[in-house]
C-alpha positions in Angstrom: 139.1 -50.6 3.2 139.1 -52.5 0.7 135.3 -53.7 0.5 134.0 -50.3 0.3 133.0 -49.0 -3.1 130.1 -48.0 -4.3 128.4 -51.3 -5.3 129.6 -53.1 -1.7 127.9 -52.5 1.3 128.2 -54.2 4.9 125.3 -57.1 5.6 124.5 -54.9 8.9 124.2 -51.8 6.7 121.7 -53.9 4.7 117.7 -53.7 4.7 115.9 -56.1 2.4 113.4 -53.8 -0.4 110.3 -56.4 0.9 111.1 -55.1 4.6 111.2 -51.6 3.5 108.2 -51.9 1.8 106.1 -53.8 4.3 107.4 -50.9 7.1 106.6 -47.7 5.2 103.1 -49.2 3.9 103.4 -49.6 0.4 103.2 -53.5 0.3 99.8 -53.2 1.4 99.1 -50.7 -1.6 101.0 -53.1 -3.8 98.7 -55.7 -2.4 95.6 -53.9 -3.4 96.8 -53.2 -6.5 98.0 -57.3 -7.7 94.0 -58.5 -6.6 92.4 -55.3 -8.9 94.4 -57.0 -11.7 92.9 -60.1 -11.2 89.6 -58.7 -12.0 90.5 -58.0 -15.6 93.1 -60.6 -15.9 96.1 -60.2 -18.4 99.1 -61.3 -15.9 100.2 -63.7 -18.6 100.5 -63.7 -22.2 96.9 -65.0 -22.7 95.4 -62.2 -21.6 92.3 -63.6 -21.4 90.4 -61.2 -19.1 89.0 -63.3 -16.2 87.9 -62.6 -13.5 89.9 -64.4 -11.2 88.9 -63.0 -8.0 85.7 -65.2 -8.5 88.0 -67.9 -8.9 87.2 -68.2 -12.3 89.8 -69.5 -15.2 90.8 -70.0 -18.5 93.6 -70.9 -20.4 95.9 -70.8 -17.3 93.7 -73.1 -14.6 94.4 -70.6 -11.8 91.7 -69.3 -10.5 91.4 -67.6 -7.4 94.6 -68.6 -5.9 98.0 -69.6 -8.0 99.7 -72.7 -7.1 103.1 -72.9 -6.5 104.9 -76.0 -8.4 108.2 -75.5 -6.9 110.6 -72.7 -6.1 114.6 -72.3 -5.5 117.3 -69.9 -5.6 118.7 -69.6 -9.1 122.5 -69.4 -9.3 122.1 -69.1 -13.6 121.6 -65.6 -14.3 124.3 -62.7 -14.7 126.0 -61.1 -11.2 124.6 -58.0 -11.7 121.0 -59.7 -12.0 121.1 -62.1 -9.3 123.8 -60.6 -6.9 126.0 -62.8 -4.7 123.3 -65.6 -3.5 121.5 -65.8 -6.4 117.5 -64.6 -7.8 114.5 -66.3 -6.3 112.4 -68.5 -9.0 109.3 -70.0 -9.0 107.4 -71.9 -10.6 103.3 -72.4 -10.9 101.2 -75.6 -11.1 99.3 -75.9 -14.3 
């Protein structure tokens, strides 16, 4: 046919990484993982070591719990980045 190749699959064929992750167990593990890093915090270039997970903050104003500023697919990035319907972005208050 001529959809099939290597890099083509059909939508039914398709599972979503975040659903394969949630259904074998390892989002929880990734879970776990994202709030250790927030007692030590260097998720930004600041690395400024905070803990945040007593909602404390420094450069960043986070705290605790990030804020989400806005968020929207982005259609700018190469195909072989962002696929047919483009990459998710979001953006962070502060």
């Amino acid at each position: 046919m001529p959809w099939e190749s290597r890099f083509v699959m059909r939508r039914r064929d398709f599972v979503p990484a975040y659903l394969r992750t949630w259904e074998s167990g390892a989002l929880q593990e990734k879970i776990a993982r994202a709030l250790e890093q927030l007692r030590d915090c260097t998720l930004c270039p600041r690395d400024c070591h905070v803990n945040r997970l007593e909602d404390r903050f420094a450069v960043c104003k986070t705290g605790r719990y990030a804020v989400v500023g806005s968020y929207f697919a982005h259609q700018g990035e190469e195909d072989c980045l962002r696929g047919g319907r483009g990459s998710g972005t979001i953006f962070f208050a502060w």
